[in-house]
C-alpha positions in Angstrom: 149.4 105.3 193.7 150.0 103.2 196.4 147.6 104.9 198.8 144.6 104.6 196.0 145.1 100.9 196.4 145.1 100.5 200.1 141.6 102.5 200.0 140.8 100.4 197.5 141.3 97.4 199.7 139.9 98.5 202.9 136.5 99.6 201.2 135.1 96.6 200.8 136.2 95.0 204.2 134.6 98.5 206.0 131.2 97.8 203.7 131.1 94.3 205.2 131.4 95.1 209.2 128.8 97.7 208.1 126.8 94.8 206.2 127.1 92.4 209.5 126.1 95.2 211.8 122.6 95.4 209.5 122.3 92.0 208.6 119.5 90.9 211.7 117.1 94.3 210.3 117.8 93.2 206.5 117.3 89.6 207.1 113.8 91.0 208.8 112.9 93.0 206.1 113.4 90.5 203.2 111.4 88.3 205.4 108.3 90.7 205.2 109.2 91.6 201.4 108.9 87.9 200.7 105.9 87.7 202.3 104.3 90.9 200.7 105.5 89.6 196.9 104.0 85.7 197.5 100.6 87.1 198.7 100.1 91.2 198.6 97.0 91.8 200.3 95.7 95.3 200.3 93.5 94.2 203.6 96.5 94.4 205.8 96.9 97.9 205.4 93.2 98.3 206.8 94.6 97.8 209.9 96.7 100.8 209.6 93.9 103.1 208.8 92.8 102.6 205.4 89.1 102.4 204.7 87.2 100.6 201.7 85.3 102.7 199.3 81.1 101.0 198.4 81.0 100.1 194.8 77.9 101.3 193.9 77.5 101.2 190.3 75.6 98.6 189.8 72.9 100.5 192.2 73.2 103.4 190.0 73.2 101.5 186.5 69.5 99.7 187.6 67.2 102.6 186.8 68.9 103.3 183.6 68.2 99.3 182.6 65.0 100.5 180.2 66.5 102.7 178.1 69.5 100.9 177.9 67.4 97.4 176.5 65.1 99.7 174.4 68.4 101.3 172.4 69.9 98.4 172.2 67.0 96.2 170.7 65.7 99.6 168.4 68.8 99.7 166.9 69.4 96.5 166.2 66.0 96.7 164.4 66.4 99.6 162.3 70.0 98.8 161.1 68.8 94.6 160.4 65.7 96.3 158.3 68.6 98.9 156.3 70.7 95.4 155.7 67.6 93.1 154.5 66.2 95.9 152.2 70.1 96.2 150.2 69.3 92.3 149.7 72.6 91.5 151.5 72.9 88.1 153.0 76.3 88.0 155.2 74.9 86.9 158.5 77.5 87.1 160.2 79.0 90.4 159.6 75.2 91.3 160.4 75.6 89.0 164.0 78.9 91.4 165.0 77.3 94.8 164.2 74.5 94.4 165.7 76.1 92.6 169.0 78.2 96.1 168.8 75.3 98.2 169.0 73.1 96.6 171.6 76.3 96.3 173.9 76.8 100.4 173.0 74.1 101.4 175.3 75.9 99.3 178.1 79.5 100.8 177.4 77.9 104.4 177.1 75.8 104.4 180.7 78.7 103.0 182.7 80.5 106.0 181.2 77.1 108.4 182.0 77.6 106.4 185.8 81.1 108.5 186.3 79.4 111.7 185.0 76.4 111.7 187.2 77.2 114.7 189.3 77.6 116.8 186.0 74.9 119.8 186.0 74.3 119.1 182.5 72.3 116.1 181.5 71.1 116.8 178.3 74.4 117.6 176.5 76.5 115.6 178.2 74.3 112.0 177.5 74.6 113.8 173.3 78.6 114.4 173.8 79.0 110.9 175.1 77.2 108.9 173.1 78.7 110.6 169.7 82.0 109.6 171.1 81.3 106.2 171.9 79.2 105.8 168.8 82.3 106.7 166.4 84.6 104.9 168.5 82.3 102.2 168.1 82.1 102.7 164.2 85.7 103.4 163.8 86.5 99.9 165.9 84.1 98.4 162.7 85.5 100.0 160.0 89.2 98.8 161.4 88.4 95.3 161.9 87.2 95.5 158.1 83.5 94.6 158.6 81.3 95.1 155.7 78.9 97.9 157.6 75.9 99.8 156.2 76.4 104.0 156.9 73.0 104.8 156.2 71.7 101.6 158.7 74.2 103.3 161.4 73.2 106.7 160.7 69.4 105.6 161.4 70.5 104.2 164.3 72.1 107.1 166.0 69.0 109.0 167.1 68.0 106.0 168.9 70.4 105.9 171.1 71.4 109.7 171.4 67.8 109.9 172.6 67.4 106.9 174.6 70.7 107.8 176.5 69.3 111.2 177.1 66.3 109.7 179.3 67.9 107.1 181.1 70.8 109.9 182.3 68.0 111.9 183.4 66.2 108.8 184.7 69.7 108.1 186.6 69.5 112.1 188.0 66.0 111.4 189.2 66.8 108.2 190.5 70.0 109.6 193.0 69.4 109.0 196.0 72.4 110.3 197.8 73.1 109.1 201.5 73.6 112.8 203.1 75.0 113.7 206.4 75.2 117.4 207.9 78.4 118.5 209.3 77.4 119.6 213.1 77.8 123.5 213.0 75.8 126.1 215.6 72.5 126.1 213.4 73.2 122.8 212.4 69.1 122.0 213.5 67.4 125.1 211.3 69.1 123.6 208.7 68.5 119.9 209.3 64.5 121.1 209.3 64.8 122.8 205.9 66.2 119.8 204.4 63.8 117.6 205.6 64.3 116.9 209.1 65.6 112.8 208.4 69.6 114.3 207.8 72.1 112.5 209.7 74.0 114.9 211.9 77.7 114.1 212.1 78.6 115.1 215.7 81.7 113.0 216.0 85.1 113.7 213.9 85.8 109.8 213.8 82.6 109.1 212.1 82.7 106.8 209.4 82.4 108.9 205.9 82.3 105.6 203.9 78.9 105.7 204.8 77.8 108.6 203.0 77.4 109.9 199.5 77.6 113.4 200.1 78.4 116.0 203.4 77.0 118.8 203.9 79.0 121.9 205.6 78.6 125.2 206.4 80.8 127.2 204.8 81.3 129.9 207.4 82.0 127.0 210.3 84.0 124.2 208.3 85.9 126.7 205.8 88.9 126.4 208.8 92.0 125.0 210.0 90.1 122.3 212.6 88.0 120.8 210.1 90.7 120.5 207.3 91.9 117.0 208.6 88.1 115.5 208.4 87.2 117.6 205.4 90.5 116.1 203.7 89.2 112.6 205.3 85.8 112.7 203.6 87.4 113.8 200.1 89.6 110.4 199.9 86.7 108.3 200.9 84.9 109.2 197.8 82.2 111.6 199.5 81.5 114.6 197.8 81.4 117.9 200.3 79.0 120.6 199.1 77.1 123.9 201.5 74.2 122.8 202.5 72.8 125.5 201.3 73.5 124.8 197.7 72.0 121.7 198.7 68.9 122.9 199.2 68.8 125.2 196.5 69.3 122.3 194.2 67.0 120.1 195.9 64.1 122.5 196.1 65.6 124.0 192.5 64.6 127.8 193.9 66.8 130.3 195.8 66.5 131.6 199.2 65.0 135.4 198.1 66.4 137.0 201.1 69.5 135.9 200.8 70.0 136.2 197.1 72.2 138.9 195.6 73.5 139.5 192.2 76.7 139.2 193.3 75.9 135.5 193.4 75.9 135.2 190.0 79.0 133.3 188.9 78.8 132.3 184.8 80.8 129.9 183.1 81.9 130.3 179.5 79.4 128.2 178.3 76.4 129.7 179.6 77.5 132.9 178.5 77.5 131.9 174.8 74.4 129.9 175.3 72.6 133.3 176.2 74.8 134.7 173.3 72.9 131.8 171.2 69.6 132.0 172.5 68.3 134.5 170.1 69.2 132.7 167.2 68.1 129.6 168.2 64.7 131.2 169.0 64.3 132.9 165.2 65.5 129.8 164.5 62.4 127.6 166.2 59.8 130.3 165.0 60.8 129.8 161.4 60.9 125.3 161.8 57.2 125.8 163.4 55.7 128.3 161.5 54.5 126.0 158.9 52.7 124.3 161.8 51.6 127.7 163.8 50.7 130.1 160.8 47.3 128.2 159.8 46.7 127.2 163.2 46.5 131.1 164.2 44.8 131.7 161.1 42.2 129.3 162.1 42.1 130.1 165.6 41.7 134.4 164.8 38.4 133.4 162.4 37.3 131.5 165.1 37.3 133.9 167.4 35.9 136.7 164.8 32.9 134.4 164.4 31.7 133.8 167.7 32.5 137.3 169.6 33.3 139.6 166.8 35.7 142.5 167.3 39.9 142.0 167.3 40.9 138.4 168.0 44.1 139.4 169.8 44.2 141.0 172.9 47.2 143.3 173.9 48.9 144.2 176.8 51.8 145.9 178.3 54.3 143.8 180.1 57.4 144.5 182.3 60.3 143.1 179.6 63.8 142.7 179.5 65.8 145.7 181.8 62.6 146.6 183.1 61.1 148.1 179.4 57.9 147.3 178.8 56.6 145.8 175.6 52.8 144.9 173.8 52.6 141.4 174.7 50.0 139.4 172.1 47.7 137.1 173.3 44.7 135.4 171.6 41.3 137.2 173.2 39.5 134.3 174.7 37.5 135.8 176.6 34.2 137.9 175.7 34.6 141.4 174.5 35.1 144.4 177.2 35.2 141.4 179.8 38.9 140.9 180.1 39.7 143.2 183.4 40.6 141.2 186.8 42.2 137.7 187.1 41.3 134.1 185.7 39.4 132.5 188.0 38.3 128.7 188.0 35.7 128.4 185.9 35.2 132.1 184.3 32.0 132.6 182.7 33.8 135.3 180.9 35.5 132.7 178.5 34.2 132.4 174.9 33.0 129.2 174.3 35.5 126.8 173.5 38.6 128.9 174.2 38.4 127.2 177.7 40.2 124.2 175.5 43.1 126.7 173.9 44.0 128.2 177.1 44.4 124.6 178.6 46.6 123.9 175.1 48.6 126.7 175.5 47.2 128.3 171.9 45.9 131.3 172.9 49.8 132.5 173.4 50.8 131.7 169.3 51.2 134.9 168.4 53.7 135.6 171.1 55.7 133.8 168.4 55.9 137.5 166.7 57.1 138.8 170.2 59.6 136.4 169.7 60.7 137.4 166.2 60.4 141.1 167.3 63.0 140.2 170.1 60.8 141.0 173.3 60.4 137.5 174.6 62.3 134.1 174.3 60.6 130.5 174.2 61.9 129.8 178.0 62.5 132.7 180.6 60.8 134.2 183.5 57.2 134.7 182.4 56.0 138.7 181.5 54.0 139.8 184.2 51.7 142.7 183.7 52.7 146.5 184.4 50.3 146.6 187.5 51.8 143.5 188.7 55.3 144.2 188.5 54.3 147.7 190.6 52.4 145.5 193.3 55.5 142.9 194.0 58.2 145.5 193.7 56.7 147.4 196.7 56.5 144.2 198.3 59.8 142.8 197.1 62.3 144.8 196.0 64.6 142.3 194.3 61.7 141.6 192.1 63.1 143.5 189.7 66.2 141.3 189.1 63.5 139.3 186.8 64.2 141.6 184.3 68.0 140.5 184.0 66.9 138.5 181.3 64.4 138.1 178.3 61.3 136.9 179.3 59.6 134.0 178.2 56.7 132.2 176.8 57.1 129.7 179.8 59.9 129.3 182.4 61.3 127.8 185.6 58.2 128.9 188.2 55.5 128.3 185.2 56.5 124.2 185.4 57.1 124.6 189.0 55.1 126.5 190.5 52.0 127.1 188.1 49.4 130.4 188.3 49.9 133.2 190.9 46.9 134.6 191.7 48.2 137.1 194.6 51.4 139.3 195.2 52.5 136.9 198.0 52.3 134.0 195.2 54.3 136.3 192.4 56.8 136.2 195.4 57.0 133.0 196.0 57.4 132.5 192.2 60.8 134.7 192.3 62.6 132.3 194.3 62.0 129.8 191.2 62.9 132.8 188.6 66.4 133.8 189.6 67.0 130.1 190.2 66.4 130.1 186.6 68.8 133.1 185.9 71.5 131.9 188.4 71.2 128.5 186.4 71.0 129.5 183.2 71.7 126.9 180.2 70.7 124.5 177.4 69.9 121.9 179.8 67.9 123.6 181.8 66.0 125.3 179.0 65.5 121.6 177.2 63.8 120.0 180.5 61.5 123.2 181.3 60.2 122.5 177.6 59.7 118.9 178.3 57.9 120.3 181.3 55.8 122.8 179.9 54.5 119.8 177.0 54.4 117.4 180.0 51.9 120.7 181.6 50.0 121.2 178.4 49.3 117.5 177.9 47.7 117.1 181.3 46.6 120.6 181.9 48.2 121.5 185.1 48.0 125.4 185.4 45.9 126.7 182.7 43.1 128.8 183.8 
């Protein structure tokens, strides 16, 4: 018992020599705590090595700024017109919801802003704004504001669509601030892109500079660039191949280089192509209202100027490499339909010059469609013949047939008619771009394309 207590005395004395020994480095340290806690600046650690990351949103949100005022004053509108015509005069209930849904647009492209690198425009602008629109009517219905349903159901398609264009406005708009990593054919690459890439030749090169680096994956995939690459990934810049890059810039693969094995699917595009059939009966049965009399119209047309069958048929190289009937509208004069479309064919029947320019003469691919031979978007049907011609030339031709063609597609927005075997070529790179890329978003902007195309008659022959 005795000896507990003497330990017990001698512990405290042995804590204090220890205490005095330390006091001169303690006494320092609370000095520079004190200072730290009365004014903590982050800029002293720049010093050290830390870097400061561009704040560039406001850059970004600019082109976005249209859309964003349209929604916001459109829905304002429509959901003031739904209040007026119930006869209700509370003002200022009126004053708060609409404040809520011109500030919506705001809230819901700063979010877009965080999601701009996201390969899928289309259905990430409509998952967004639905979450922010019911968070938004949720925050109403909790702060117990007398709100109209049908005004804010009119009001969603405004902005679900106006938030659609200004993400792809933002897309168009990126202008990312690329440098090339310096690899051995760092300046074949350089040309392909463009020629005006910085080349980073130094490993103390400020990243905050730059948006995006571009590596090669071969060179920079290795223990003496793992310091730098780890560098450039805390800065903010994103790292990507440079020859993704391109692929993405130019939105066509390298033919050469392409391989099946390449093909990497996520979940979702493989239930989109599980969907696609439905959604294609699915369009034919919305538009045939629309289509049936037009057809109707266009086949006695037709009949009454040149007589004979108003369709012309021919075989096509279709999914797996099958060939299928492909229906066309015959718009040119009877027995006269052998050779290619020139500018200007004499062999056109009068006035069909105007539904090949519209598109109309393929309608009744529409049956093609319901007979499960083609799909609205996909790598356009080229005849047998053809399909003979560029395999010789190009074997990989063939991996075209990896999915159902289409009534229009990637190269027909892209690259327009091909007129030779060199040009069907050229066209591939812009097919299995298509297939390697394969989605809903993709398939939505070739549409917008292709109307964009028929409006202004680009292509049509």
């Amino acid at each position: 018992m005795v000896r507990t207590r003497t330990a017990l005395k001698h512990t405290p004395r042995n804590a204090r020599k220890k205490q005095e020994g330390g006091s001169a480095a303690r006494k320092s340290a609370g000095e520079r705590a004190d200072r730290t806690e009365s004014s903590p600046n982050l800029g002293d650690l720049l010093g050290q090595g830390a870097s400061v990351r561009r704040y560039r949103s406001l850059r970004y949100l600019k082109p976005m700024l249209p859309e964003i005022l349209v929604a916001g004053v459109l829905q304002s509108l429509a959901y003031t017109a739904f209040i007026l015509d119930a006869g209700r005069n509370d003002w200022d209930n009126l004053a708060i919801v609409c404040t809520v849904l011109f500030l919506l647009p705001v809230v819901i492209a700063l979010a877009l802003l965080g999601l701009r690198r996201q390969q899928y425009p289309f259905t990430v602008a409509v998952f967004v704004t639905l979450v922010f629109f019911n968070a938004a009517v949720a925050m109403l219905s909790a702060a117990r504001i007398p709100i109209s349903y049908k005004g804010l159901l009119c009001a969603y398609p405004i902005i679900t669509i106006a938030m659609v264009f200004a993400n792809l406005r933002l897309r168009r708009s990126l202008e990312d601030r690329v440098a090339l990593l310096q690899f051995p054919d760092v300046q074949r690459a350089s040309m392909l892109l463009g020629g005006n890439v910085v080349i980073i030749r130094d490993k103390d090169t400020d990243l905050s500079l730059f948006d995006r680096i571009l590596i090669d994956s071969e060179t920079h995939h290795h223990p003496e660039w793992s310091a730098f690459l780890t560098r450039a990934y805390m800065v903010g810049a994103e790292i990507t191949p440079w020859i993704s890059f391109l692929e993405m810039r130019r939105g066509r693969v390298d033919v050469e280089a392409f391989d099946v094995s390449h093909l990497a699917y996520s979940p979702s595009q493989i239930y989109y192509s599980k969907a696609k059939r439905v959604l294609d009966i699915f369009a034919v049965l919305v538009t045939a209202p629309l289509t049936v009399p037009l057809a109707i119209l266009i086949w006695f047309y037709i009949r009454a100027l040149d007589g004979g069958p108003a369709l012309f048929v021919q075989s096509r190289r279709g999914y797996a490499g099958r060939s299928f009937n492909m229906l066309k509208f015959r718009t040119m004069h009877h027995g006269r339909h052998t050779g290619t479309t020139r500018e200007n064919d004499d062999r056109i029947i009068r006035g069909c010059g105007f539904l090949r320019r519209l598109r109309l003469d393929e309608l009744p691919q529409l049956l093609n469609i319901w007979r499960g031979e083609m799909s609205l978007v996909g790598p356009r049907p080229v005849a047998e013949y053809v399909a003979q011609a560029s395999e010789a030339a190009e074997p990989k031709f063939i991996h075209r047939s990896l999915v159902v063609p289409g009534i229009t597609g990637w190269a027909q927005v892209n690259s327009g008619y091909a007129e030779t075997t060199r040009e069907e070529i050229d066209k591939l790179s812009y097919d299995l771009y298509y297939i390697k890329h394969l989605s809903i978003d993709l398939d939505i902007l070739i549409i917008l394309s292709t109307i964009s195309t028929v409006l202004f008659g680009r292509g049509a022959r």
